[in-house]
FIDO-257858 format. One line per 3 residues: number of its first residue (from 1); their letters; for each residue x, y, z of C-alpha. Coordinates in Angstrom, 1 decimal. Example, Ala and Ser with C-alpha at 12.3 -4.5 7.8 and 13.67 -1.06 7.14 Angstrom:
2
1> as> 12.3,-4.5,7.8 ~ 13.7,-1.1,7.1
This chain:
257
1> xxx> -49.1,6.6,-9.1 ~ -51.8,9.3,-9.5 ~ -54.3,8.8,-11.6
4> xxx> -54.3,12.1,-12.6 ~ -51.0,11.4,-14.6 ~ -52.9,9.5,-17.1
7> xxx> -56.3,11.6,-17.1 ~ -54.2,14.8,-18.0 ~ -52.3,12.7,-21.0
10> xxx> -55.4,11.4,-22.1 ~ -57.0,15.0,-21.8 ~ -54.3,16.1,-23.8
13> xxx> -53.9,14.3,-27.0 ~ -57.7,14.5,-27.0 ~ -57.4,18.2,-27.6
16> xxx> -54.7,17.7,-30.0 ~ -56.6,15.2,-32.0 ~ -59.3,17.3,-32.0
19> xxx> -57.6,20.1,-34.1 ~ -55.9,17.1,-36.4 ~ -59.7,15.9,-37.3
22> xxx> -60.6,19.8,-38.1 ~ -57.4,20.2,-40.1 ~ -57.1,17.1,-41.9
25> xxx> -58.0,17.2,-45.8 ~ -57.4,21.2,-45.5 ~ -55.3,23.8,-46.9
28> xxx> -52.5,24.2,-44.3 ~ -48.3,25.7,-44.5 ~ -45.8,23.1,-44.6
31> xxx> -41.9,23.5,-43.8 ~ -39.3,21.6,-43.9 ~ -36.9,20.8,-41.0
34> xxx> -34.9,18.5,-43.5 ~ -34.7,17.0,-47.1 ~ -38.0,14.9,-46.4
37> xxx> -38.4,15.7,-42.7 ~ -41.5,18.1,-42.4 ~ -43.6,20.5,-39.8
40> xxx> -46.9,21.6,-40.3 ~ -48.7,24.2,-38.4 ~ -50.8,22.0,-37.1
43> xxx> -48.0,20.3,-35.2 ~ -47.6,23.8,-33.5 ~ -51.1,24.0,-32.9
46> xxx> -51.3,20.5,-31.2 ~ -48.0,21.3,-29.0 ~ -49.5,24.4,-27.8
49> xxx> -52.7,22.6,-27.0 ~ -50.5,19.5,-25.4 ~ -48.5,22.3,-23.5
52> xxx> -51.4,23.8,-22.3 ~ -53.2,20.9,-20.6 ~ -49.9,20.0,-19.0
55> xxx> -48.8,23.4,-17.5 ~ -52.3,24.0,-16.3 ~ -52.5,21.2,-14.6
58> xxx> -48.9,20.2,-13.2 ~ -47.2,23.9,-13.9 ~ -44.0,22.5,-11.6
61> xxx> -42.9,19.5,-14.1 ~ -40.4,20.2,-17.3 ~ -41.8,19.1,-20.7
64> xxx> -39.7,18.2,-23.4 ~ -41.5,18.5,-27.3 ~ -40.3,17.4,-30.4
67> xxx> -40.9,21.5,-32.2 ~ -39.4,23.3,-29.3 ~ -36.4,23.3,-26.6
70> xxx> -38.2,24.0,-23.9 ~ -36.1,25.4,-20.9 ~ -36.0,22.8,-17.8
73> xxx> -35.4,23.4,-14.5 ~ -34.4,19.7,-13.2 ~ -38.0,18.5,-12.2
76> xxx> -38.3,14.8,-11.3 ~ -41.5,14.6,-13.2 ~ -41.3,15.1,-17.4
79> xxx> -43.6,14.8,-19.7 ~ -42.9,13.5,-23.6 ~ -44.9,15.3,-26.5
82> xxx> -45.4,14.7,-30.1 ~ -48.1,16.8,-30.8 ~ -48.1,14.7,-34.1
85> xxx> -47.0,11.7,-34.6 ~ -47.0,10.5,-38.5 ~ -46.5,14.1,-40.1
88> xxx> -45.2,13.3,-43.2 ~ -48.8,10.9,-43.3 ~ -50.5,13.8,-42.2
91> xxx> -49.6,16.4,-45.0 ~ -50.1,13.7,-47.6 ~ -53.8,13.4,-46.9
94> xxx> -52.7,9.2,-45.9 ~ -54.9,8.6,-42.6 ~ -52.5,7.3,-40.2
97> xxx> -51.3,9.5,-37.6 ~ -51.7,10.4,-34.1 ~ -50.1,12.8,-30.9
100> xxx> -48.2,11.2,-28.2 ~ -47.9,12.0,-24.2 ~ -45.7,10.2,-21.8
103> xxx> -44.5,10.8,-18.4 ~ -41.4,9.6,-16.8 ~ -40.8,9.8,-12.6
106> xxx> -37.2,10.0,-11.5 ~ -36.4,8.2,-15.5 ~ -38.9,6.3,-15.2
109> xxx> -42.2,5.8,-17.5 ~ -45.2,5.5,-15.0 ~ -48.1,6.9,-17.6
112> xxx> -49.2,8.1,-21.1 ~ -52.0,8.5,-23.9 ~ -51.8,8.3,-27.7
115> xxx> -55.0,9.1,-29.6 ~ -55.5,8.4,-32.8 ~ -58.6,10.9,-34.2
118> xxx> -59.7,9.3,-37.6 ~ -60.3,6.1,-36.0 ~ -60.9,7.7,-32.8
121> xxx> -58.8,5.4,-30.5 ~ -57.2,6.0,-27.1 ~ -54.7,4.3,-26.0
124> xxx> -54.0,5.0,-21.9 ~ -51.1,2.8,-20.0 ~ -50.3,3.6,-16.1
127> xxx> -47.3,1.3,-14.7 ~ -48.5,-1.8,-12.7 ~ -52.0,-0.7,-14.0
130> xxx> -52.5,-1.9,-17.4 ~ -52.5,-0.7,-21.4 ~ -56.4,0.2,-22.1
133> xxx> -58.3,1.0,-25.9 ~ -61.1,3.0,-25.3 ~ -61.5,1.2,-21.8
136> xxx> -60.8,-2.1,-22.5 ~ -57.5,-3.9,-21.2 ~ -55.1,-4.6,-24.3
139> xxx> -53.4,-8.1,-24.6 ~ -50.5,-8.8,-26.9 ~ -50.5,-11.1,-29.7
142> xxx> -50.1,-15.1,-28.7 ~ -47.6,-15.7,-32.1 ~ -45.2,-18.1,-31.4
145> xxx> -42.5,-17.9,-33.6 ~ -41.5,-15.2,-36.8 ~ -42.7,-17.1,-39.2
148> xxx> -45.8,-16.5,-38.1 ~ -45.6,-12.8,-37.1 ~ -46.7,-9.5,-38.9
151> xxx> -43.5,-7.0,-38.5 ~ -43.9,-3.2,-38.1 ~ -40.4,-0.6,-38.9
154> xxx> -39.7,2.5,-39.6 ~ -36.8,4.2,-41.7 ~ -34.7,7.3,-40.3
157> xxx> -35.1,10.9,-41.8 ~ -31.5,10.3,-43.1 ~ -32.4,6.9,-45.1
160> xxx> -31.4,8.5,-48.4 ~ -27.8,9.6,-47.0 ~ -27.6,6.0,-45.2
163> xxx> -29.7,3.3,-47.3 ~ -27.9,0.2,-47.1 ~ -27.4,0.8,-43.3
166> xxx> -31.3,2.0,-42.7 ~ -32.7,-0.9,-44.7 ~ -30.5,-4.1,-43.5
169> xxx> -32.3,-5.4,-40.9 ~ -35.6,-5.0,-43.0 ~ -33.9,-7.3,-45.7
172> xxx> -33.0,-10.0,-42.6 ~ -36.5,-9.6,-41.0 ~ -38.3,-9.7,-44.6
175> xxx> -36.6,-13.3,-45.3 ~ -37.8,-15.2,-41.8 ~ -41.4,-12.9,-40.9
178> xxx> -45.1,-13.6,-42.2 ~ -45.1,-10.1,-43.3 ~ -43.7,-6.5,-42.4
181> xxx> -45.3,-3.3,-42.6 ~ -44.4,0.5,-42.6 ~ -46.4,3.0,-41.2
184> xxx> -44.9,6.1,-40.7 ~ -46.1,6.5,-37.0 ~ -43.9,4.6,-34.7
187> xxx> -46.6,6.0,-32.0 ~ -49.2,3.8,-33.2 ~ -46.7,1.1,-34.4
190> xxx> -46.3,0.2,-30.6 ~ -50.3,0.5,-30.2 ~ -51.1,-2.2,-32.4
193> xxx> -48.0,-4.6,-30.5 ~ -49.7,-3.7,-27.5 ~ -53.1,-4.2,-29.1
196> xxx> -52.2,-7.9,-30.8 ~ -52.7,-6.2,-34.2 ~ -49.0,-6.9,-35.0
199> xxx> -46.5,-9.6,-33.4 ~ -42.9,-7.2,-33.3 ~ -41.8,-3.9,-33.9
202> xxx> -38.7,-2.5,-34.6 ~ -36.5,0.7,-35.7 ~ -33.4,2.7,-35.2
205> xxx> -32.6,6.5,-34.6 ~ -36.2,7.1,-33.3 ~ -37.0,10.0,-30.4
208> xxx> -37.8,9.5,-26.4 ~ -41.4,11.1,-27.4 ~ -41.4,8.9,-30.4
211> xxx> -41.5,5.5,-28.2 ~ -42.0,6.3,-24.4 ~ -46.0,6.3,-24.2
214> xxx> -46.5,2.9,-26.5 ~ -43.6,1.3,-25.2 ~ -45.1,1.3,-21.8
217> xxx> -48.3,-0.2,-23.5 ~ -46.5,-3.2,-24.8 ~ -44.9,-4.1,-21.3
220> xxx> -48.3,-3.6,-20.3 ~ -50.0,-5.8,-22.4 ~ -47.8,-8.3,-21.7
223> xxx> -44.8,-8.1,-24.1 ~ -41.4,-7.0,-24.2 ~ -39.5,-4.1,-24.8
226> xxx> -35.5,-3.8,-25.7 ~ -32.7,-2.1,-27.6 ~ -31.0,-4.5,-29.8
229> xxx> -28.6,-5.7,-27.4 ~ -31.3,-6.8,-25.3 ~ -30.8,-4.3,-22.3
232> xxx> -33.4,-2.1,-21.9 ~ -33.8,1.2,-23.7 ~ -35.0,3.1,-20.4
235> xxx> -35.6,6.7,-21.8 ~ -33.2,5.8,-24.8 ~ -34.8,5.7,-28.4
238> xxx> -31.6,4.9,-30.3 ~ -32.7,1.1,-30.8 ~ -36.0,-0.1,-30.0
241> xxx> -37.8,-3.8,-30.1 ~ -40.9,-4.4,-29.0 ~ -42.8,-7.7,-29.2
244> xxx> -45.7,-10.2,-27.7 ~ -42.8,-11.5,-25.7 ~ -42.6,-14.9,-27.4
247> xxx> -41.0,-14.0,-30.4 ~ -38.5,-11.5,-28.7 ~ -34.9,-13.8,-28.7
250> xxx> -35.4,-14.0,-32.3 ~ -36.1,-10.7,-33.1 ~ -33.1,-10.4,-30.6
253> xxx> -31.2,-13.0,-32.4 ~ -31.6,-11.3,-36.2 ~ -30.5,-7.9,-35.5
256> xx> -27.6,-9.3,-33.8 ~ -26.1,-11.6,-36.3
């Protein structure tokens, strides 16, 4: 695995959470791809600095971006962009938010960054080489059991069409966790799994650049990483749990009863 994979990624959100910091608190055009989904144009601004750093440095590989369909030509490498992650957050002025770089070999994850620019955290993972903060190795949690976890979820874009269905496993996670929190940055959600910060995550209807980068963190860390049937999600984003490991079967064993 070259270790160039990861300094690119790394060089990459870097540059987009550079123009997030500059941006933030400012006066800035806001559309709306849905009835509460929006894009900024600082998201454009981030991709085309993400897009940037990747085509200068590995012009051969296909990209795939959450604002754009990019044309691809079959490459073995891909990269994963969200050149911001927690937009909603971000147009609101609420400081939790971030941009998102993975890269997958033959369909499979081997690197990726997430940088967080108000705390001014970066998260780098490499396959078989660790999940890093700012340098130092990241461990998961030790929590043995729910009741003594903190939960992280998210709801789909389409949680006012579908609310019972978006909201049921929060109502059968609420009743046997410690707590559960909702970010609005499933990005940094699996950061703070892989960092110990929180004991599980989980969501539905999520994005391959949503979860790729900080999924490979948690296996990194130590934990574990699943749809809800237990198989793993590979490049799939449909259903996603990530935990410190120990409390996976029962995360497992709520969302399938």
């Amino acid at each position: 695995m070259s270790e160039d994979f990861t300094t690119t990624a790394a060089e990459a959100v870097l540059r987009a959470g550079a123009i997030q910091r500059e941006r933030y608190g400012t006066d800035f055009r806001i559309d709306h791809k849905g009835s509460i989904d929006l894009v900024t144009e600082v998201d454009h601004a981030c991709e085309e600095a993400i897009l940037d750093s990747l085509r200068t440095r590995f012009p051969e590989h296909d990209v795939v971006t959450e604002e754009r369909d990019l044309e691809r030509r079959g490459a073995r490498h891909v990269w994963y962009v969200d050149p911001l992650d927690g937009t909603t957050n971000f147009a609101h002025g609420f400081p939790f938010f971030c941009s998102v770089v993975a890269l997958a070999v033959d369909g499979r994850v081997v690197a990726g960054a997430i940088y967080d620019p108000l705390r001014e955290e970066l998260f780098t993972g490499e396959r078989g080489g660790g999940a890093h903060l700012n340098g130092r190795r990241l461990e998961v949690s030790g929590a043995p059991d729910l009741l003594s976890s903190l939960l992280i979820t998210g709801f789909a874009y389409d949680v006012h069409q579908e609310l019972e269905q978006r909201i049921r496993f929060f109502k059968r996670f609420l009743g046997v966790a410690r707590g559960i929190r909702r970010s609005g940055s499933a990005g940094l959600d699996l950061c703070c799994v892989a960092a110990g910060r929180a004991d599980g995550f989980f969501e539905e209807r999520l994005n391959p650049w949503d979860v790729l980068a900080g999924g490979l963190f948690v296996e990194e860390a130590g934990g574990r990483l699943s749809r809800f049937d237990g198989s793993h999600p590979g490049l799939r984003a449909d259903q996603i749990l990530a935990s410190n490991g120990r409390i996976h079967d029962a995360m497992l064993e709520v969302v399938r009863d």
